[in-house]
C-alpha positions in Angstrom: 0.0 0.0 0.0 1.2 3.2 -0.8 0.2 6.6 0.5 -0.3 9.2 -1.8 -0.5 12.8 -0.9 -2.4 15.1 -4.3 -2.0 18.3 -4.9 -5.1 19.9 -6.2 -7.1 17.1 -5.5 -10.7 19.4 -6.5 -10.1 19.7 -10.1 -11.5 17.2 -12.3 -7.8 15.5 -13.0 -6.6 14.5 -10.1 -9.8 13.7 -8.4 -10.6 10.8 -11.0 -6.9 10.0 -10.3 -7.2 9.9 -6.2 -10.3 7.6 -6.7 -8.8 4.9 -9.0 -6.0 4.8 -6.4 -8.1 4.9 -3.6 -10.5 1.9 -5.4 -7.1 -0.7 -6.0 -6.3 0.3 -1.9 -3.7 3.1 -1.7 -3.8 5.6 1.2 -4.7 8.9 -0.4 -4.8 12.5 1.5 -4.9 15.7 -0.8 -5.4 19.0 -0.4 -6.8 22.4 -2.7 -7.9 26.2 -2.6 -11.6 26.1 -0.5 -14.3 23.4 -1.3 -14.4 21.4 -4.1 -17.2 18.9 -4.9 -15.3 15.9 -5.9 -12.7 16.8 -3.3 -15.8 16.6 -0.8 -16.8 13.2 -2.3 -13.6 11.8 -2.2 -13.6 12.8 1.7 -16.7 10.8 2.5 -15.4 8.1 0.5 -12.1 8.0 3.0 -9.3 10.6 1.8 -8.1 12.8 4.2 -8.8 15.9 2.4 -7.3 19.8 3.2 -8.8 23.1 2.1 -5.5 25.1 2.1 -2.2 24.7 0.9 0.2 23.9 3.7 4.0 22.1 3.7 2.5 19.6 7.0 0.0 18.1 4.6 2.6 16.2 2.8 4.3 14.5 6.2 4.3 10.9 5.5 3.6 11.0 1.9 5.2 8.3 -0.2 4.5 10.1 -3.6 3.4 13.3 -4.4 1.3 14.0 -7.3 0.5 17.5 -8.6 -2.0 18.6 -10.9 -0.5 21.4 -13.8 -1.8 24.0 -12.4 0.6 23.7 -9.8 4.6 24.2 -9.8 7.6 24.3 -7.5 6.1 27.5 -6.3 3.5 25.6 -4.3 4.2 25.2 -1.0 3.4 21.6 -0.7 5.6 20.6 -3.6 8.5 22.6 -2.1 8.1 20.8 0.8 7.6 17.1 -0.7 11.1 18.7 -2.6 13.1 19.3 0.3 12.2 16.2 2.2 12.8 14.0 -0.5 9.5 12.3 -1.7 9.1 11.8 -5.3 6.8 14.5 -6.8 4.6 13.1 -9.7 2.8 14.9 -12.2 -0.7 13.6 -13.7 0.8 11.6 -16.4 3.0 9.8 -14.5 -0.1 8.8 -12.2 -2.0 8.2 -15.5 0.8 6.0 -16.1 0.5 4.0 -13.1 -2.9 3.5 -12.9 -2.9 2.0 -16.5 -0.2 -0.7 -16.1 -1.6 -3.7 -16.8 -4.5 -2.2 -18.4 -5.8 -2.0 -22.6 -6.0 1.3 -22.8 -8.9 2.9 -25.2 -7.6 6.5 -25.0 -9.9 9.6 -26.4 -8.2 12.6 -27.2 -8.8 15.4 -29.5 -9.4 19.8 -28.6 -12.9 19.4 -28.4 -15.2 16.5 -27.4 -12.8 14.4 -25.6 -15.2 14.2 -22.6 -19.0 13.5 -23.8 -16.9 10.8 -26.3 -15.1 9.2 -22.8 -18.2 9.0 -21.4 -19.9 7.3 -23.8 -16.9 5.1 -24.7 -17.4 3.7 -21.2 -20.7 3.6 -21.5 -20.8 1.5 -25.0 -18.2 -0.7 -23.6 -20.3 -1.9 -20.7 -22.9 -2.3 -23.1 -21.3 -5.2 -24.7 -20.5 -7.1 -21.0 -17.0 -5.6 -20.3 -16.7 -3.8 -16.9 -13.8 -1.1 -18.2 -12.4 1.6 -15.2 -13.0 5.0 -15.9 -11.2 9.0 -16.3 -13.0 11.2 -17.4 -13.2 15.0 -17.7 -16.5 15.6 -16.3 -18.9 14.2 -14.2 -21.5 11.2 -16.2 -24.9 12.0 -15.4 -25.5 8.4 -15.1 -22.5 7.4 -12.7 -22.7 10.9 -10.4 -18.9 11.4 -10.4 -16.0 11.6 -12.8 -14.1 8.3 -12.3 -15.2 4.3 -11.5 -13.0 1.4 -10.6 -13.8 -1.6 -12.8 -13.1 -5.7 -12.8 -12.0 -5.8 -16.1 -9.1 -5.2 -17.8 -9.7 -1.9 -19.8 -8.9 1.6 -18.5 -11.2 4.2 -20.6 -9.4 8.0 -20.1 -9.7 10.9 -21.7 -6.3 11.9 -22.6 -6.0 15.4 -22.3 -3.1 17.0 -24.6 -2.4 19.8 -22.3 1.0 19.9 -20.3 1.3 17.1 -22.9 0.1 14.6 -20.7 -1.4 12.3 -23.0 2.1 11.5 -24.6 2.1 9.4 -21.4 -0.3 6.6 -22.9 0.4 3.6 -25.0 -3.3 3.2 -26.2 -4.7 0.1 -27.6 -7.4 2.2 -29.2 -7.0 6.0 -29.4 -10.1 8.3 -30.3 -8.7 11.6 -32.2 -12.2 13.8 -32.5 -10.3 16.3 -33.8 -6.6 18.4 -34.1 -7.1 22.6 -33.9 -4.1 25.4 -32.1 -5.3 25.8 -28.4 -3.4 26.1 -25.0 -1.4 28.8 -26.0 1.3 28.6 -23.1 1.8 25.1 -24.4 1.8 24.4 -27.8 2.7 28.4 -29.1 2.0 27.0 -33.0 -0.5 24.9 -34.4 2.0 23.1 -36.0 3.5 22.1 -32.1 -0.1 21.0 -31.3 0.1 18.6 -34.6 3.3 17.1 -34.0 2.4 16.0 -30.3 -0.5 14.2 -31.7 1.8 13.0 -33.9 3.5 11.7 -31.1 0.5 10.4 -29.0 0.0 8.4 -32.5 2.8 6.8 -32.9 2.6 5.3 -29.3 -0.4 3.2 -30.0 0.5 -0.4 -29.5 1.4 -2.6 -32.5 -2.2 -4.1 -33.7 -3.8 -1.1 -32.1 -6.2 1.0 -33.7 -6.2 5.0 -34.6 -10.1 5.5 -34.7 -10.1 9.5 -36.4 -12.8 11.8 -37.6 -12.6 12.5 -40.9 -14.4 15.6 -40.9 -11.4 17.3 -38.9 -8.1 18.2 -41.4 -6.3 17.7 -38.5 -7.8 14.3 -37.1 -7.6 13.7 -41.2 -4.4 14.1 -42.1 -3.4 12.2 -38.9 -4.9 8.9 -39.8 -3.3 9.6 -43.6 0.0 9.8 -41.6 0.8 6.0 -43.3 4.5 5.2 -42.6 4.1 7.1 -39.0 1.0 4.7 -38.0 2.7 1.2 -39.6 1.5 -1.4 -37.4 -1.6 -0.1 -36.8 -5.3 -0.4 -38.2 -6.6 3.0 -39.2 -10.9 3.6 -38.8 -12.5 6.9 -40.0 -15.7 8.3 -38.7 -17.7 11.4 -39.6 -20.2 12.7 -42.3 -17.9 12.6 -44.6 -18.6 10.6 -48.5 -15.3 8.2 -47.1 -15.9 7.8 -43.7 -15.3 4.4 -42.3 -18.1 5.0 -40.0 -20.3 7.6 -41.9 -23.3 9.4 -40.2 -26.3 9.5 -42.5 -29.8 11.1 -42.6 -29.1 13.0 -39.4 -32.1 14.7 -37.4 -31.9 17.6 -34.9 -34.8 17.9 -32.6 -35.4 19.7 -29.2 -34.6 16.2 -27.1 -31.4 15.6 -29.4 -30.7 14.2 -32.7 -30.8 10.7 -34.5 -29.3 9.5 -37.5 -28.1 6.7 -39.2 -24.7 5.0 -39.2 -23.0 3.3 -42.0 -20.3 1.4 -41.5 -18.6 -2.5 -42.0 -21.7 -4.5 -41.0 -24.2 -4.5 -43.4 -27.5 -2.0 -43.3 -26.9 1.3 -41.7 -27.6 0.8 -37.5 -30.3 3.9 -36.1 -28.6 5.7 -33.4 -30.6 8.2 -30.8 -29.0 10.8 -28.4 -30.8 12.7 -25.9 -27.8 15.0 -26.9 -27.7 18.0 -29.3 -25.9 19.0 -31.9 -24.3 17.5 -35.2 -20.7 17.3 -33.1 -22.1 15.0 -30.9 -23.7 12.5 -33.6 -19.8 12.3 -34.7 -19.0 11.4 -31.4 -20.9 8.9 -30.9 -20.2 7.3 -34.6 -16.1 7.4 -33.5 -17.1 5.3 -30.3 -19.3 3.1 -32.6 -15.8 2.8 -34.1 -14.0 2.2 -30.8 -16.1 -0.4 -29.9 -16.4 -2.4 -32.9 -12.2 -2.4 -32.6 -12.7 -4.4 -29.5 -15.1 -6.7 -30.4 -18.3 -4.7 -29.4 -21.2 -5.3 -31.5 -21.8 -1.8 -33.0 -25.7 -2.9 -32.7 -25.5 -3.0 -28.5 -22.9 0.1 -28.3 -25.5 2.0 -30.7 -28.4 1.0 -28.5 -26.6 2.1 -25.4 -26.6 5.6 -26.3 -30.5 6.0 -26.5 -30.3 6.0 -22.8 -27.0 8.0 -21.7 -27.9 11.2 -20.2 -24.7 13.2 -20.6 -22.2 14.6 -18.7 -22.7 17.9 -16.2 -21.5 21.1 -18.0 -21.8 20.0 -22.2 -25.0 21.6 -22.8 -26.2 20.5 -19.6 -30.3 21.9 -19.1 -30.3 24.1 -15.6 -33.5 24.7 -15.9 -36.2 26.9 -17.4 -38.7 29.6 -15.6 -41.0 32.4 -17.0 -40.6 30.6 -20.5 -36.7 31.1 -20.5 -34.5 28.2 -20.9 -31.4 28.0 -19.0 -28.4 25.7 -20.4 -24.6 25.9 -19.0 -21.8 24.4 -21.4 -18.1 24.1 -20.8 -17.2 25.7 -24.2 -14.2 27.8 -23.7 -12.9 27.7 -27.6 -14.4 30.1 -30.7 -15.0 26.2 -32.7 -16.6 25.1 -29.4 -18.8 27.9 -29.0 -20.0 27.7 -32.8 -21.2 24.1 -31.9 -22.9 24.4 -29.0 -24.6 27.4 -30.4 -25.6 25.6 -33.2 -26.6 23.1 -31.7 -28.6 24.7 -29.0 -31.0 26.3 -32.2 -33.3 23.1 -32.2 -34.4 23.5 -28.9 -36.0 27.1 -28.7 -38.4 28.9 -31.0 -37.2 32.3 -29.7 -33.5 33.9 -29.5 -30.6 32.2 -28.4 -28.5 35.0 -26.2 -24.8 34.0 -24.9 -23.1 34.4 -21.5 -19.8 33.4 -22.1 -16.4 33.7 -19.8 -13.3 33.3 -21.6 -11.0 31.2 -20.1 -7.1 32.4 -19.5 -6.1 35.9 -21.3 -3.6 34.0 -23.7 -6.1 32.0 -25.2 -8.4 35.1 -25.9 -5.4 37.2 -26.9 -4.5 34.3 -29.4 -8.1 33.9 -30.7 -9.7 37.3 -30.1 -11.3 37.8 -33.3 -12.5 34.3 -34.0 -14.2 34.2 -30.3 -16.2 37.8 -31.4 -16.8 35.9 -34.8 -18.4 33.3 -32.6 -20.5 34.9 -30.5 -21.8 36.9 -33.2 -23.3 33.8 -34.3 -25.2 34.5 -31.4 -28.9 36.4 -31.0 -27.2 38.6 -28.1 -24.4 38.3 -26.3 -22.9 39.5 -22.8 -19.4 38.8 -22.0 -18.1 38.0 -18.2 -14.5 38.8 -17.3 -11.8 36.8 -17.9 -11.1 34.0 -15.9 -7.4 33.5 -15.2 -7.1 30.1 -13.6 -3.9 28.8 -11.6 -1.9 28.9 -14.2 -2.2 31.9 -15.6 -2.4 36.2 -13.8 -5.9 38.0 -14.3 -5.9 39.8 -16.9 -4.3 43.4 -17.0 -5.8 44.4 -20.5 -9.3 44.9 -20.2 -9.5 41.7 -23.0 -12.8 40.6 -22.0 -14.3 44.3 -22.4 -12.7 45.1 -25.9 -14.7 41.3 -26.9 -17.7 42.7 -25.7 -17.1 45.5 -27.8 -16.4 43.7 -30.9 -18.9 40.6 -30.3 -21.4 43.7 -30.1 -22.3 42.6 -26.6 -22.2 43.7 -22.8 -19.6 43.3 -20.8 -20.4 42.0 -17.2 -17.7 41.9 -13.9 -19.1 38.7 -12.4 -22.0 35.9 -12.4 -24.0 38.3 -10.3 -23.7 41.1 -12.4 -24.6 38.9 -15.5 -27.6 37.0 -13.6 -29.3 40.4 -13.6 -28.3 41.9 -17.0 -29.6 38.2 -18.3 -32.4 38.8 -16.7 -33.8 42.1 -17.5 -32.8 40.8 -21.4 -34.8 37.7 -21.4 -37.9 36.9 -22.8 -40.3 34.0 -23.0 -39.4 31.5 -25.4 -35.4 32.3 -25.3 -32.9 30.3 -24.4 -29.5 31.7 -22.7 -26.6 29.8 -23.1 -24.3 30.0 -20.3 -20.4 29.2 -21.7 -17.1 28.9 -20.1 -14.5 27.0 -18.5 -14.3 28.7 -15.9 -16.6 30.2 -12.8 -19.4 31.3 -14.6 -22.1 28.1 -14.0 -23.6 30.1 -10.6 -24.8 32.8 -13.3 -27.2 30.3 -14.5 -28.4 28.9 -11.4 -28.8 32.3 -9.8 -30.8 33.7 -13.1 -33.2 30.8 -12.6 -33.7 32.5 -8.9 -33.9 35.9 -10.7 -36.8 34.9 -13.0 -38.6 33.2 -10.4 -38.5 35.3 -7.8 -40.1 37.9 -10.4 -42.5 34.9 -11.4 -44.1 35.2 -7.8 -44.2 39.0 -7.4 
């Protein structure tokens, strides 16, 4: 048994980490910045869990792990440092957890976690009983990780810090390649080659399983001397998808289609999930699935039944005729989507809160997140959130958006509950996007509306 002590044990990371190692019988304590849900969880479920930073929290730690938000500045990594015990980052527990393991591996800019969560969910589907990582909390499951019997680790491999390089996938999910994380990968073409990378580590007799649709995913999977020894599976809408989605259906309780694919007629598929990005997730698990023996039939039907994961175009609520939807989209392709896909489910406007997430990426993207939200019926913009990694932001970015988006600029949830909703009307729909803070706009508009409901 070995005692782990994590740094930033809230986050969604390291919290699916501490469970997994809690689940196999290590000793875990961890600590973070105020209360966390999943740190709270993980408390009940027997960590020892700290709401401040302090250098005694790491006494009798065998191993360290820190989340990436966190560096040598910390002080409980300066302490684990000076006293000697190793200090792990998340790959290296991603490592660890997965020995031994077939690793299906979804990674991709966008969509890594709704296509985790129902990679898991199609593989149980067909009688395996795979352990889970995920990004965000399943709907169905009521946290972000689970401890299986079998012999397949499902994790969304997350390219920032890049930690996914850390995998040597049996199956790896690419949804899609595009230039984010600024303070990582500076170029596109950096963001290319480490999924280049995270490629080439599939096992021998692995599979790449790659949307078609994206030029990036796309020009992976043509990558042929790079991916020798490994089968290659397409998916998308495509004319030569492997896996092609066919006679797809938006609607206001999500969208069907068919898929076509290598076994025989086209197989209906149903969501309870919007948009056409979704549809193409669910067709690359179809994929995934059928790589591991999976009849594409039972991982199809499983969907029909999967209710999502908190924060991707998760329903709050609705009062006084206003819908109320929060979504994690942090990235101008991201917010496009969920937009778009948002359209089928209101008659009336469809008006945007959104939060950008760290100033680099909205200095690096400024005009194509205004482009974005134009797409938009109205727009308010909150300020900018900085996370951990990154300083708030010292040029007013998040005003000059509002500016160009056309939109108003907010300082905080509060402040854009009660612009939201004096804007409102019956039959709209606000979309509340971000990575960061902004969800309690959402829930407190909901209070907003009916509070004026009873008056």
């Amino acid at each position: 048994m070995t005692k782990f002590h994590i740094v930033g044990i809230g986050g969604m990371g390291m919290s699916a980490v501490a469970r997994l190692l809690m689940a196999r019988g290590d000793t875990v304590s961890g600590s973070d910045k105020g209360d966390w849900p999943l740190a709270a969880a993980l408390a009940v479920d027997g960590a020892t869990v700290a709401t401040a930073f302090a250098p005694k929290n790491v006494a009798g730690a065998d191993v360290v792990v820190r989340s990436s938000a966190y560096g040598d500045a910390n002080p409980e990594i300066a302490a684990a440092r000076a006293a000697g015990i190793p200090v792990w980052k998340r790959e290296d527990a991603w490592r660890e957890l997965a020995r031994g393991k077939r690793v299906l591996a979804v990674a991709g800019t966008h969509g890594k976690s709704t296509t985790t969560a129902l990679a898991w969910t199609a593989l149980r589907s067909g009688g395996l009983d795979p352990s889970l990582i995920c990004g965000a909390v399943l709907r169905d499951l009521g946290t972000n990780a689970y401890a299986g019997r079998g012999d397949i680790l499902v994790i969304e491999a997350d390219e920032y810090d890049r930690a996914f390089l850390s995998l040597e996938p049996e199956i790896a999910i690419v949804t899609n390649i595009e230039h984010d994380h600024i303070d990582v990968f500076p170029t596109l073409g950096d963001v290319k080659q480490a999924f280049a990378r995270f490629a080439a580590g599939i096992v021998r007799g692995g599979w790449l399983v790659a949307c078609i649709d994206d030029p990036g995913a796309a020009e992976l999977a043509a990558r042929g001397n790079d991916l020798a020894g490994r089968q290659v599976a397409t998916y998308g809408m495509a004319p030569g998808a492997g896996y092609r989605v066919v006679e797809l259906v938006q609607g206001a309780n999500g969208v069907s289609f068919d898929l076509a694919g290598p076994f025989g007629s086209p197989i209906p598929v149903s969501l309870r999930l919007a948009g056409a990005h979704n549809a193409r997730n669910a067709a690359g698990v179809v994929a995934a699935a059928d790589a591991l023996g999976i009849p594409a039939v039972a991982a199809a039907k499983s969907f029909a039944t999967f209710n999502g994961t908190e924060r991707r175009l998760e329903e709050l609520g609705s009062a006084r005729g206003i819908a109320v939807v929060d979504d994690y989209a942090h990235h101008p392709t991201e917010i496009r989507a969920s937009i778009e896909a948002v359209r089928a489910r209101t008659s009336g406007r469809v008006i945007v809160l959104f939060q950008p997430h760290t100033p680099s990426r909205l200095r690096a993207f400024f005009d194509d997140f205004a482009a974005a939200l134009r797409t938009a019926d109205d727009r308010v913009v909150a300020e900018t959130f900085a996370s951990a990694r990154e300083k708030a932001d010292s040029r007013a970015g998040a005003k000059a958006l509002a500016v160009r988006a056309g939109g108003t600029y907010v300082v905080d949830a509060e402040a854009a509950a009660r612009v939201l909703a004096e804007r409102a009307r019956p039959g709209d729909l606000v979309l509340v996007l971000g990575a960061g803070d902004i969800r309690p706009a959402g829930i407190r508009l909901l209070e907003l509306l009916r509070e004026r409901a009873t008056v």
